[in-house]
C-alpha positions in Angstrom: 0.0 0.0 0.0 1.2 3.6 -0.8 2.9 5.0 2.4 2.8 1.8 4.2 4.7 2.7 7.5 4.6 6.8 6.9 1.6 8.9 8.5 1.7 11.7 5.6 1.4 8.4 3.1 -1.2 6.6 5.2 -3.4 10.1 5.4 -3.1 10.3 1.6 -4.3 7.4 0.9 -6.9 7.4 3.0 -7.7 10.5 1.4 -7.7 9.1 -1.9 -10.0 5.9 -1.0 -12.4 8.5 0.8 -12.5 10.8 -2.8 -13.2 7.4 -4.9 -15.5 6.2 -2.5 -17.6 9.5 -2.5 -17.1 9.7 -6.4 -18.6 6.3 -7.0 -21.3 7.6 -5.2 -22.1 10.4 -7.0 -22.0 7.6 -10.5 -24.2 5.2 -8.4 -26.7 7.7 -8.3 -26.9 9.7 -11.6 -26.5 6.4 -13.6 -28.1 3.8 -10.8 -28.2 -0.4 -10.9 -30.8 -0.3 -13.4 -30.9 3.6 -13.9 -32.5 3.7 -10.4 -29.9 5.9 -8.9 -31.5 9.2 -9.2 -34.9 7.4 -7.7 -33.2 6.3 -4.9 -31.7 10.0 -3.9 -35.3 11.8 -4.8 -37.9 9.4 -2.7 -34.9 9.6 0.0 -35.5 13.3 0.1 -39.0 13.3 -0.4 -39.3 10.8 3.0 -37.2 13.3 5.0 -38.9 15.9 3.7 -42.1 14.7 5.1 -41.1 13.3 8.0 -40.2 16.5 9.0 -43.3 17.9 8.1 -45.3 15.5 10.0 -42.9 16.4 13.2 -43.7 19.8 13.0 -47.7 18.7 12.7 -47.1 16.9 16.1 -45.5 19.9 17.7 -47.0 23.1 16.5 -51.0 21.9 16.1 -53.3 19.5 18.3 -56.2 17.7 17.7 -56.1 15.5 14.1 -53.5 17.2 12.6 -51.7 15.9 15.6 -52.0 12.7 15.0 -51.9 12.9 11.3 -48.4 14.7 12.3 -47.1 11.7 14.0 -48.7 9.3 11.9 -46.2 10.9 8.3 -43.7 10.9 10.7 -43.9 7.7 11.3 -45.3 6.2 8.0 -42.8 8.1 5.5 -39.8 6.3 6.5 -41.2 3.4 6.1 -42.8 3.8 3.0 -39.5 5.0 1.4 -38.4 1.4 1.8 -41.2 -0.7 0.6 -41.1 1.7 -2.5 -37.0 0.7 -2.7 -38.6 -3.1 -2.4 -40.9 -3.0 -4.7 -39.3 -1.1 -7.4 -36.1 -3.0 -6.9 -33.7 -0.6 -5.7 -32.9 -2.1 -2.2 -29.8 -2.8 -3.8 -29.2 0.6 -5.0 -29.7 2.2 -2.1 -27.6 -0.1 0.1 -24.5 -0.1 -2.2 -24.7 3.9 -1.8 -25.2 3.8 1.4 -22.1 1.9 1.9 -19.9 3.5 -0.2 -20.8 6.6 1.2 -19.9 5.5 4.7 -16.8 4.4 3.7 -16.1 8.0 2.4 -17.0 9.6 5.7 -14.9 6.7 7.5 -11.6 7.4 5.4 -12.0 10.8 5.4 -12.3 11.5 9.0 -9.4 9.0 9.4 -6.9 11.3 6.8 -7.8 14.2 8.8 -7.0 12.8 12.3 -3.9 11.2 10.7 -2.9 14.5 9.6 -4.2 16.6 12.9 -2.1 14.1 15.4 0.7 14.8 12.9 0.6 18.8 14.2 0.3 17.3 17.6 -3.4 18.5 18.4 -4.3 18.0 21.7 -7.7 17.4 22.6 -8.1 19.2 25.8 -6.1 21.4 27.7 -2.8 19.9 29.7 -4.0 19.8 32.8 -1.5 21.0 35.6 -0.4 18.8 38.9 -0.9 20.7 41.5 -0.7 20.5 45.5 -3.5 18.2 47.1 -6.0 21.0 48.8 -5.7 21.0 52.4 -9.3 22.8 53.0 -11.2 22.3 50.5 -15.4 22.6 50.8 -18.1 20.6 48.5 -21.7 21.3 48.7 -24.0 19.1 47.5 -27.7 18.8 46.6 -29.6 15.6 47.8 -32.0 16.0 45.4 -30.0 16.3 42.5 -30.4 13.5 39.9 -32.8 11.4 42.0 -30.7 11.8 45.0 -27.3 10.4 43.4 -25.6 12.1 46.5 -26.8 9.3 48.5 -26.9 6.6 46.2 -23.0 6.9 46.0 -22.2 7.8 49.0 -20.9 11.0 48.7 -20.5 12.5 52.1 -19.0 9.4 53.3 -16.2 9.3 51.1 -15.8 13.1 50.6 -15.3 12.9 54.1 -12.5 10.4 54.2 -10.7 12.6 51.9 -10.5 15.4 54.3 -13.1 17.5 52.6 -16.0 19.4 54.5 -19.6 19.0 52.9 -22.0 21.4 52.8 -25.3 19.8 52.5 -28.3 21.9 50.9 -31.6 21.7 52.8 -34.0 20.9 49.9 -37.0 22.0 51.7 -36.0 25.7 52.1 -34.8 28.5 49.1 -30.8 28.5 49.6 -28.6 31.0 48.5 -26.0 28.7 46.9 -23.5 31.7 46.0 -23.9 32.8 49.8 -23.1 29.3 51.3 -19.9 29.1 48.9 -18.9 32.8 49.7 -18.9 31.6 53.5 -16.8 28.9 52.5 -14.2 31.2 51.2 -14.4 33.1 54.0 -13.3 30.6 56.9 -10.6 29.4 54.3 -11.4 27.0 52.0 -8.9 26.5 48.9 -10.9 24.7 46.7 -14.9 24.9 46.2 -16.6 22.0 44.7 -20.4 21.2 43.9 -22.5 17.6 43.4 -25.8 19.2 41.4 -26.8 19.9 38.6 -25.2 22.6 36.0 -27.1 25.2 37.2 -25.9 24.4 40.7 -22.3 24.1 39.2 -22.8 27.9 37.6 -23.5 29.9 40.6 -20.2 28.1 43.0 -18.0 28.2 39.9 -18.9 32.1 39.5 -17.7 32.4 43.1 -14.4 30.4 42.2 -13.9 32.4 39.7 -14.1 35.6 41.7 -11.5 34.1 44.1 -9.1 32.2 41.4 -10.0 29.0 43.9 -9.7 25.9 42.2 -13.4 23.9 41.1 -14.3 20.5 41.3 -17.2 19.4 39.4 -19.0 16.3 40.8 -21.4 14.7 38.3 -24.6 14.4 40.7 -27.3 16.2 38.3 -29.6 14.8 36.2 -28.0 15.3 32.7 -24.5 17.2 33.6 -23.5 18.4 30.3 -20.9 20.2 32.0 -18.7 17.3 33.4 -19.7 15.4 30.1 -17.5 18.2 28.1 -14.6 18.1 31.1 -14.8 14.0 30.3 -15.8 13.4 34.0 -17.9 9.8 34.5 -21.3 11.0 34.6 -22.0 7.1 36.1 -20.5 6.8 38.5 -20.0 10.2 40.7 -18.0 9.1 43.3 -15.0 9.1 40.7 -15.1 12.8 40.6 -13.9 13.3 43.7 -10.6 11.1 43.1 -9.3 15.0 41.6 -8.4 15.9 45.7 -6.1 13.2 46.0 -4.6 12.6 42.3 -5.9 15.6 40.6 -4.6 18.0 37.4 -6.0 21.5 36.4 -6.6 23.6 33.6 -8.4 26.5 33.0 -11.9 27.0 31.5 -13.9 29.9 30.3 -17.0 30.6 32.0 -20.2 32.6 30.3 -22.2 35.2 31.5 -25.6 36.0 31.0 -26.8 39.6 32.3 -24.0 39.3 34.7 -24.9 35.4 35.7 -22.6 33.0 35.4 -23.3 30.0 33.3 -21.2 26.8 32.5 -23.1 25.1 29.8 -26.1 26.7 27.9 -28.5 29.9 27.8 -31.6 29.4 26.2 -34.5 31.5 24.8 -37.7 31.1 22.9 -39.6 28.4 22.8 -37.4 25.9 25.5 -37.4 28.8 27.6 -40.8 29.4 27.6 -41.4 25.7 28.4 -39.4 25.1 31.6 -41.0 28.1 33.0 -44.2 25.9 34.0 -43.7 24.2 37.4 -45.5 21.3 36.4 -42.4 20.9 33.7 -40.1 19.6 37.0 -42.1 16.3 37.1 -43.1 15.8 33.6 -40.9 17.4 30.9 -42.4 15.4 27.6 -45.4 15.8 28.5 -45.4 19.5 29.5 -43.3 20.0 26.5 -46.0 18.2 23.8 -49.1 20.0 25.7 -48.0 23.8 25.4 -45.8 23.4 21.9 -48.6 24.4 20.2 -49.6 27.7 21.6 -45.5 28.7 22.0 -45.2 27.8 17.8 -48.4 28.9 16.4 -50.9 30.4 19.0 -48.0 33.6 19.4 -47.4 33.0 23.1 -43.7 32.5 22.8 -41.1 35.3 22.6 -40.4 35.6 19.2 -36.4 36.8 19.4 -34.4 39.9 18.0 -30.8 39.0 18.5 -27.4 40.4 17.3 -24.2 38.3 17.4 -21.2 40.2 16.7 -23.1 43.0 14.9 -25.2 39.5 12.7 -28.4 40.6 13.0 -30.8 37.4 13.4 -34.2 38.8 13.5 -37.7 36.9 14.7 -35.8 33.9 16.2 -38.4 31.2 17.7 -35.5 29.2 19.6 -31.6 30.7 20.5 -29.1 28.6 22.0 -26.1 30.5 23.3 -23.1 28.2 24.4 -20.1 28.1 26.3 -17.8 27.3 23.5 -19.4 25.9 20.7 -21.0 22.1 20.7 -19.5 20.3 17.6 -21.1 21.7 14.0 -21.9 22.1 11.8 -25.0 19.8 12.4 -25.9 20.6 15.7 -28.9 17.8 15.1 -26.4 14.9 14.8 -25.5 12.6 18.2 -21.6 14.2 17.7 -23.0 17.8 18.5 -24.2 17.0 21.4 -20.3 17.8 23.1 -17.9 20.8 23.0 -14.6 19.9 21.7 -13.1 22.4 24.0 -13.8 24.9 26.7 -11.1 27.1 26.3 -11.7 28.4 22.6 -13.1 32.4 23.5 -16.0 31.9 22.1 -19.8 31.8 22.3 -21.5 29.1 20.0 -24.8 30.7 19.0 -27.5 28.1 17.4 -30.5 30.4 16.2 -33.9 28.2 14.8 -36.4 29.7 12.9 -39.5 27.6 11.1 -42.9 29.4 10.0 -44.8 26.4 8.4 -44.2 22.7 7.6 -42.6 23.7 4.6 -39.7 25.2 6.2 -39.4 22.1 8.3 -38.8 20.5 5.4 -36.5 22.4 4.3 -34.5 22.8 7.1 -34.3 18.7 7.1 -33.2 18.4 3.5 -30.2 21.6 4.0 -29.4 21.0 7.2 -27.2 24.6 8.0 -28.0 25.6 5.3 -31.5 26.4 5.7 -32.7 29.9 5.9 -34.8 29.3 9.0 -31.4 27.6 10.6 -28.0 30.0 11.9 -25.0 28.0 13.1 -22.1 30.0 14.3 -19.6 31.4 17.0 -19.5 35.0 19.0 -17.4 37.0 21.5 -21.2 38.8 22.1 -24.5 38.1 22.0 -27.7 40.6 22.8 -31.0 39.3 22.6 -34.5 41.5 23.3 -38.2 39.9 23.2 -40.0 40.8 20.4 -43.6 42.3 20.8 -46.1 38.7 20.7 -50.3 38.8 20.3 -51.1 37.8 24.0 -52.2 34.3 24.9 -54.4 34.1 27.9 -52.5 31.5 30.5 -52.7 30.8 34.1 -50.6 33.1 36.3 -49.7 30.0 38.2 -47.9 28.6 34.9 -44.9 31.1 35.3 -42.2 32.0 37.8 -44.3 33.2 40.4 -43.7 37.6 42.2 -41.9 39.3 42.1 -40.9 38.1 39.0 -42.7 39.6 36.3 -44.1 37.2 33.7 -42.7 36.2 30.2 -43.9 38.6 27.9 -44.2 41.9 30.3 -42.6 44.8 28.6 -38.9 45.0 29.3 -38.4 41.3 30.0 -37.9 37.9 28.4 -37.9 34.1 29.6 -34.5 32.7 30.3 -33.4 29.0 30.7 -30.1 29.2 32.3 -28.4 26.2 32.9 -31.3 24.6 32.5 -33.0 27.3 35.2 -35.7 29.0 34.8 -35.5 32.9 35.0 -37.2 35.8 34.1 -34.5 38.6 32.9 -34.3 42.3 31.8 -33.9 43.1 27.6 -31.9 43.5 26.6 -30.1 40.2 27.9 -26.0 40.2 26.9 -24.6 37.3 27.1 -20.5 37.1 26.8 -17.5 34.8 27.8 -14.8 35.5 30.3 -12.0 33.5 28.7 -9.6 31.2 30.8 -11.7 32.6 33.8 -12.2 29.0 35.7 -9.5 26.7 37.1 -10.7 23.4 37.3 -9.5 20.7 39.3 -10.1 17.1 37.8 -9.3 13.2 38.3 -6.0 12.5 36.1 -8.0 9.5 34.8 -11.5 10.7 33.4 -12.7 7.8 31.1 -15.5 10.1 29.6 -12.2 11.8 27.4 -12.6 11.1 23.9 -10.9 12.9 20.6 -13.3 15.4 19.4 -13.6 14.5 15.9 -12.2 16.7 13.1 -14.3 18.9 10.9 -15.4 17.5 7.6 -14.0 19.2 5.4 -13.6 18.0 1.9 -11.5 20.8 0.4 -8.9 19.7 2.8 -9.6 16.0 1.8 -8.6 16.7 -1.9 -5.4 18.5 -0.5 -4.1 15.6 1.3 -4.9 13.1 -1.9 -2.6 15.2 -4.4 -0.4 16.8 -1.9 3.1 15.5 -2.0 3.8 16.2 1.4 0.7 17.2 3.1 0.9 20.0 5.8 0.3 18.9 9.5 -2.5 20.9 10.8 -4.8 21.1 14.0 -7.8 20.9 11.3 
């Protein structure tokens, strides 16, 4: 094989098998086994095309169009392949299928060939640093079905000479206040077992003091140790950072002056996890009030501006720590941040008027117009002006906060926490603003996978001596 034994051969010709692959493709389907080709490609974009429709049936309307909505949804899949059956082009569609994922294979493996050739690190080196002699960890019983207990926390906090600061569930606590007291009698290292919104509001404090933070995966979903490669199983292994620990630092977002570790959101999510029945039953709260939020013009729609990008009548804005891994951020590999330490907001902005922009938006992916993908230093978002829906006063955060939709202020879902803000909401990133503390073995670190970027592809195949690169 050409460069048997060299990485700059093996990337090239891993380049070149991903180019033929993707090229024999493209033949399969304008000429086709049987001139089916083409047929193949068009019912597989019809089905999409409709699926999507009938998922935005389901969400934005109730009644028959509901179930007719989930009914396509279901239904167009499916009829794609009996047609591919019965018109005999099973065959067809599974030789493209497969050469196509052997393109994507090869050509993700030329440019991670290439990237660990320029020495690309995946996170940041973490530092050794002195075991803390006083450090403080407050922890929520609640948090993730009461995981705190399940583990075994305390106990074997305890044993490693930290102090544990257990939250009273049945009484409003200021965390920020119990973590400033910390600081206060001497602690030199803050930690949390909660959820990210929990995490937020100590690491602000850390931050404020340039203490180190230890993340203890004890919420319900913890996107936040996910990103830091922490074991979201088993939580107890968090805590192995105060006896054989590294750090590195982290930026940490701000929302109106709020700290936030993983995601702000506005629009339509925002306006859902404002309902205090949505604590105990988020599906179900979610499918019952879609329909007024998309179509009955109770939810905010959003002006925002990122970086001077003005994105105007948003339905749904997702403003990130760093950015999660594009550009689909519908695919199972955006649900991560490469890295935390970038300087930069990720912005995801969602706009769809109809079922026909649905569809469109699952056929182009980013680059539908009702879909914006991209990254920010700053991000300002106001509420724009909504025909009232008459709801319950007992479905939003209840005085003194004003509810969504009073002049001057817009729903917020920080962390996932619901809040009722000012306009215009700014949201920014203190870079390199966190130092956190973490076990040197975290099993949840993986390689981010490289952009897919075919340009670069075609480089490596007819380069002589491809350029190492962090791509």
């Amino acid at each position: 094989m050409d460069g048997a034994g060299d990485p700059t051969g093996q990337a090239r010709t891993l380049a070149r098998w991903a180019l033929a692959a993707a090229a024999a493709t493209v033949v399969l389907l304008l000429t086709g086994l049987g001139g089916g080709g083409l047929l193949v490609l068009l019912s597989a974009l019809v089905g999409l095309a409709c699926s999507a429709v009938g998922i935005w049936w389901f969400l934005a309307h109730r009644g028959p169009l509901r179930v007719s909505g989930a009914l396509l949804a279901v239904a167009a899949p499916l009829a794609v392949l009996v047609l591919y059956v019965v018109w005999g082009l099973w065959l067809t569609a599974l030789t493209a299928i497969a050469l196509w994922s052997v393109a994507l294979v090869c050509a993700r493996a030329a440019l991670r060939q290439i990237r660990s050739m320029g020495g690309a690190a995946e996170l940041p080196r973490g530092e050794r640093r002195p075991r803390p002699q006083r450090p403080v960890l407050i922890m929520n019983p609640k948090s993730g079905g009461g995981k705190v207990a399940r583990f075994g926390l305390v106990e074997r906090a305890q044993k490693l000479g930290a102090r544990v600061v257990l939250i009273d569930p049945s009484v409003e606590t200021d965390v920020a206040a119990l973590a400033r007291e910390a600081v206060a009698g001497g602690a030199d290292l803050l930690g949390v077992a909660g959820g990210d919104g929990t995490q937020a509001l100590v690491a602000a404090v850390a931050a404020e003091h340039d203490l180190p933070f230890l993340v203890i995966s004890a919420g319900t979903r913890n996107h936040f140790a996910l990103d830091l490669g922490l074991d979201r199983a088993d939580p107890a292994t968090c805590l192995d950072a105060l006896v054989d620990g590294e750090e590195f630092r982290v930026d940490l977002g701000s929302v109106s002056g709020r700290a936030f570790v993983n995601t702000v959101s506005f629009g339509v999510y925002a306006d859902v996890v404002q309902r205090p029945e949505y604590r105990d039953a988020k599906a179900g709260t979610a499918v019952d009030v879609l329909p007024d939020l998309l179509q009955g013009g109770g939810g905010d729609r959003l002006d925002a501006t990122a970086d001077g990008l003005r994105l105007p009548a948003q339905q749904a804005l997702l403003v990130s720590n760093n950015a999660y891994a594009a550009p689909d951020p519908f695919s199972a590999a955006a649900a991560r941040r490469p890295r935390l330490d970038g300087g930069e907001l990720g912005v995801i902005a969602i706009r769809v008027d109809g079922a026909a922009q649905a569809a469109e938006m699952a056929v182009r992916g980013t680059q539908s117009t009702g879909l914006n993908v991209l990254t920010a230093a700053r991000v300002e978002v106001t509420g724009k002006a909504a025909a009232p829906v008459p709801v319950p006063a007992s479905a939003f955060v209840p005085a003194p906060a004003p509810a969504p939709g009073a002049p001057g202020t817009i729903a917020v879902a920080v962390d996932g926490e619901a809040l009722i803000l000012p306009t215009p909401v700014v949201c920014t990133l203190r870079p390199r603003a966190l130092r956190v503390l973490v076990p040197r073995h975290r099993p949840g670190v993986i390689e981010p996978r490289p952009p897919l970027d075919w340009r670069r592809v075609t480089e490596i195949a007819f380069q002589t001596s491809p350029r190492s690169s962090g791509t």
